[in-house]
DSSP file (Angstrom, degrees, kcal/mol; ACC not computed):
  #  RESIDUE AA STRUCTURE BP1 BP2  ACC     N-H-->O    O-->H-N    N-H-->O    O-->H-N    TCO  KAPPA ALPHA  PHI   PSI    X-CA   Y-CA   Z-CA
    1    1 A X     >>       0   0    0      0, 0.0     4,-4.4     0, 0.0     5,-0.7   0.000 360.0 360.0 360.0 -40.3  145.6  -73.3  255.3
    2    2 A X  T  45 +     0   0    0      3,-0.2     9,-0.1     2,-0.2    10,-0.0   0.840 360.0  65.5 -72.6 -20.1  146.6  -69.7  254.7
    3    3 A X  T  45S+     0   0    0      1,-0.2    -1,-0.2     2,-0.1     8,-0.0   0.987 124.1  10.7 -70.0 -64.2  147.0  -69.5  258.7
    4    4 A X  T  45S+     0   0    0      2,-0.1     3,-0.5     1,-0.1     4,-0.3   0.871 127.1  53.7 -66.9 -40.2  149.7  -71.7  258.7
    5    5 A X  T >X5S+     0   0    0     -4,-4.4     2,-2.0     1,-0.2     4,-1.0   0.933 108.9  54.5 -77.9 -41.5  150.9  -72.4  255.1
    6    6 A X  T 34<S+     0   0    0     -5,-0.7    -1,-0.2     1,-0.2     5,-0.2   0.051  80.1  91.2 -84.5  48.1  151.3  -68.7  254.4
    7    7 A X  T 34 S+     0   0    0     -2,-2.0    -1,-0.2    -3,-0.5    -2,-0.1   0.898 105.3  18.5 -91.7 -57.9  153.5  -68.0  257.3
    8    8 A X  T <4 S+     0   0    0     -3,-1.0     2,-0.2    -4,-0.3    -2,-0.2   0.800 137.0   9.3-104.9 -23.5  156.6  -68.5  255.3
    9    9 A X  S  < S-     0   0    0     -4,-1.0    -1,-0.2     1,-0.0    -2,-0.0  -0.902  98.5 -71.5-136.0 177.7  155.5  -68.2  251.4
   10   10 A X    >>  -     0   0    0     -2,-0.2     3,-1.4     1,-0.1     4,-0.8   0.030  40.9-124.7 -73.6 135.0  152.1  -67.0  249.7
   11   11 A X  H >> S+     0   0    0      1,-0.2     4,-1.5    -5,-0.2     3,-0.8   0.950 107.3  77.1 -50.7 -22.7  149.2  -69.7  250.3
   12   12 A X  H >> S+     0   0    0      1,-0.3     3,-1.9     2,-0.2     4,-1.7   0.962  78.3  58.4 -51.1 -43.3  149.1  -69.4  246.5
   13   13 A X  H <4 S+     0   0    0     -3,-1.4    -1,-0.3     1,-0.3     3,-0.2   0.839 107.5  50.3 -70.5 -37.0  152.0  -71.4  245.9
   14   14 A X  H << S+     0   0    0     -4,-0.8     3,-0.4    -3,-0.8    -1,-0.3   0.464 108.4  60.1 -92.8  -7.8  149.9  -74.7  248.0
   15   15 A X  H << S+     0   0    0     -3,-1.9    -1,-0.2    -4,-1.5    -2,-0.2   0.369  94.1  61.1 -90.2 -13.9  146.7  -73.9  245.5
   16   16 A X  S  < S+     0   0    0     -4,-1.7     2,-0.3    -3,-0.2    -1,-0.3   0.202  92.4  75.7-101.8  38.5  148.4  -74.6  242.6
   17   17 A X        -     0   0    0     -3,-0.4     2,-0.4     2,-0.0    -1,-0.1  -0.937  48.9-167.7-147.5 140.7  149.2  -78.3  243.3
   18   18 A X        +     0   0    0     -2,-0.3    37,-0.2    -3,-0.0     2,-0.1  -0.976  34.6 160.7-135.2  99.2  147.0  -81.3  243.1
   19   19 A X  B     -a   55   0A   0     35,-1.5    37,-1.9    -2,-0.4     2,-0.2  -0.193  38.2 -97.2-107.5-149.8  149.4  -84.2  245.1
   20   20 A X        -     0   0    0     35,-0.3     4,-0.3    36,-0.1    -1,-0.2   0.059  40.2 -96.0  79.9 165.0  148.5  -87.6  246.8
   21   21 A X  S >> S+     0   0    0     -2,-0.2     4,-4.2     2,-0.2     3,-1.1   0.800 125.2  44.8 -72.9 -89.5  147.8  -88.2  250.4
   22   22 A X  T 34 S+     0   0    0      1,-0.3     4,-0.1     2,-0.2    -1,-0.0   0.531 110.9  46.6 -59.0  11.4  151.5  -89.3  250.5
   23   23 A X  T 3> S+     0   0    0      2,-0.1     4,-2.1     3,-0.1    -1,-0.3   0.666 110.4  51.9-112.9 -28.3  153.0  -87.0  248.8
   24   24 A X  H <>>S+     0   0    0     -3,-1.1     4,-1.0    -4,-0.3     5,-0.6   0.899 108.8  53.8 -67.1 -39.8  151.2  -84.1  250.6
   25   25 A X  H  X5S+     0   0    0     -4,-4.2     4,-1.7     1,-0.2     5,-0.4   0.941 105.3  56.2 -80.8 -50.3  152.3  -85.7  254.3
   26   26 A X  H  >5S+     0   0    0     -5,-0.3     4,-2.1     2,-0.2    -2,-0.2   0.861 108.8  42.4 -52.1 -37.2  155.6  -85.6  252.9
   27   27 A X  H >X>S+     0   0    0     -4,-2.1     4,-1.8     2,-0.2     3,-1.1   0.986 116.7  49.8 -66.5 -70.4  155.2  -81.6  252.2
   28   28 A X  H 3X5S+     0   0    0     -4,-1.0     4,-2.3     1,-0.3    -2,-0.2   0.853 120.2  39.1 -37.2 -37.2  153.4  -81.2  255.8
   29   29 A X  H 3X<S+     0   0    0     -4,-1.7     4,-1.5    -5,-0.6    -1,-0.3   0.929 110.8  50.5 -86.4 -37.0  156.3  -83.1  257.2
   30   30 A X  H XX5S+     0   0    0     -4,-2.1     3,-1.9    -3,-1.1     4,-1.7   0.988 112.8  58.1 -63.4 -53.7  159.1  -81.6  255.1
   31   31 A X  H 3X>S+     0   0    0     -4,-1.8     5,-2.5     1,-0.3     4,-0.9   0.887 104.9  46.5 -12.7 -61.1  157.2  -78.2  256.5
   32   32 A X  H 3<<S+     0   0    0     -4,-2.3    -1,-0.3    -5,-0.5    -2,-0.2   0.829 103.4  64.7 -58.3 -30.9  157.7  -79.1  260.0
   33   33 A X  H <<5S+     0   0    0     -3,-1.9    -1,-0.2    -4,-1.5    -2,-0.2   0.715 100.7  49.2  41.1 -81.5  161.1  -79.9  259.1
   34   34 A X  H  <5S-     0   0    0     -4,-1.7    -1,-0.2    -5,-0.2    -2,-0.2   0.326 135.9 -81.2 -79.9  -0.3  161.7  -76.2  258.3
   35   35 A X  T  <5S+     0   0    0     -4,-0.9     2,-0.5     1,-0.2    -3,-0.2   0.487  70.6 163.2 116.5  -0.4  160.3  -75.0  261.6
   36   36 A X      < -     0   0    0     -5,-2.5     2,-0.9    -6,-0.1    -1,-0.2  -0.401  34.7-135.5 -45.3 108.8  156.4  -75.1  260.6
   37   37 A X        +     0   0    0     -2,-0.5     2,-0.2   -33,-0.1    -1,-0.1  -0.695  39.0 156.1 -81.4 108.8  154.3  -75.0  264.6
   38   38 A X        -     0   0    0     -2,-0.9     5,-0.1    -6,-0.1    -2,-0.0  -0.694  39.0-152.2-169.6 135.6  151.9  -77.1  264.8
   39   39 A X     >  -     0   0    0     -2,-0.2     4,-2.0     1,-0.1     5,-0.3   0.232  37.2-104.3 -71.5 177.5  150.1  -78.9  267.0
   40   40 A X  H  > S+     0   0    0      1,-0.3     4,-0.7     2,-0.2    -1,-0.1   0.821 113.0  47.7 -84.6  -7.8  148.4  -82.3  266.3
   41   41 A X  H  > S+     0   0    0      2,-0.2     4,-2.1     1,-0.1    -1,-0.3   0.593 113.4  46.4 -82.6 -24.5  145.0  -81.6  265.9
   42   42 A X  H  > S+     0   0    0     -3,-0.2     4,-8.1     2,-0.2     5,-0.4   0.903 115.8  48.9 -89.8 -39.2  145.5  -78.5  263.4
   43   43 A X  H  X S+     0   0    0     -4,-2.0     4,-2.3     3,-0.2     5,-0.3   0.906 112.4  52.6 -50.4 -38.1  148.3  -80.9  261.2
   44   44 A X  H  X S+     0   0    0     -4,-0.7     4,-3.5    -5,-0.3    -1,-0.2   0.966 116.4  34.9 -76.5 -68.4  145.4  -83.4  261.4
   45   45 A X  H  X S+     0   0    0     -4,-2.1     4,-1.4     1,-0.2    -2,-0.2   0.879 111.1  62.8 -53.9 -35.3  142.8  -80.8  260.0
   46   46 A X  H >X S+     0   0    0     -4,-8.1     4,-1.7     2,-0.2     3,-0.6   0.929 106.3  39.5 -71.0 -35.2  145.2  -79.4  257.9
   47   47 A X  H 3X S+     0   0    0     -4,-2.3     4,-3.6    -5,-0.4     5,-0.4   0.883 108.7  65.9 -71.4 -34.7  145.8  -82.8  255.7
   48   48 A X  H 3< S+     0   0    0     -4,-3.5     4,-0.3    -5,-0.3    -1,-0.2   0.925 110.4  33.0 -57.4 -29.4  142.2  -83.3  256.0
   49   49 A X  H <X S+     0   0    0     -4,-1.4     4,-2.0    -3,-0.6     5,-0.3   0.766 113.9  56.0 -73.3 -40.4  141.8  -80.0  253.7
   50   50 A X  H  X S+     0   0    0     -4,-1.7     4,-0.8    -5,-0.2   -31,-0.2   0.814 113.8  41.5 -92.0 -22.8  144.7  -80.4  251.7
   51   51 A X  H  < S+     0   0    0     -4,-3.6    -1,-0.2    -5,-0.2    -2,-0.2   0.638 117.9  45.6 -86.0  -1.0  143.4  -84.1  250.5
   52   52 A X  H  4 S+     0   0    0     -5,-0.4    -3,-0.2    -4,-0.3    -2,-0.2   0.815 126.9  35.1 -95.1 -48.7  139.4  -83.0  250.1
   53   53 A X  H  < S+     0   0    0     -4,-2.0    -3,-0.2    -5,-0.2    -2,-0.1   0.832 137.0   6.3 -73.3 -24.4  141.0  -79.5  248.0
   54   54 A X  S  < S+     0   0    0     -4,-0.8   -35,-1.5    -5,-0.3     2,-0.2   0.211  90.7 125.7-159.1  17.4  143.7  -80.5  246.2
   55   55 A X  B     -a   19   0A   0    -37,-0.2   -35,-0.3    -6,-0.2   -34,-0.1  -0.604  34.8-161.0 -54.0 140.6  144.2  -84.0  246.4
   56   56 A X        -     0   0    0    -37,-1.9     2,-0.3    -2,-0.2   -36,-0.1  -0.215  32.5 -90.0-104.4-156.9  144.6  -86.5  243.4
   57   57 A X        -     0   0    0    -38,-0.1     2,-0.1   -37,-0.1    -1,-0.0  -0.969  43.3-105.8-121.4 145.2  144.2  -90.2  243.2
   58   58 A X              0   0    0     -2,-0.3   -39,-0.0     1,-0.1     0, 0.0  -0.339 360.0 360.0 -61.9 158.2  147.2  -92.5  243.8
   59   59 A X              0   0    0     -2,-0.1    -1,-0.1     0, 0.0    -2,-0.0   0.401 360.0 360.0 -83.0 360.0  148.6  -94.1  240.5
């Protein structure tokens, strides 16, 4: 995560938030959005980490 997410702000800022599946692919996406590179296999790992670390349950 820090390899990518902390390209453009501090990895910290993605450790403090506990989202959803779908709200976290909206951030990756909004990311990509704003010029994040990244291929599909790391985007792929990367949501797998960000819903096993800091994932919540849908409501």
């Amino acid at each position: 995560m820090e390899e990518k997410c902390g390209i453009c702000h501090k990895a910290e800022i993605v450790y403090k938030r506990k989202l959803t599946k779908a709200e976290w692919d909206r951030v990756v996406y909004a990311m990509k959005i704003r010029g994040l590179k990244i291929s599909a296999s790391e985007e792929k790992t990367l949501k797998s980490e960000l819903y096993k670390k800091l994932g919540k349950e849908d409501k």
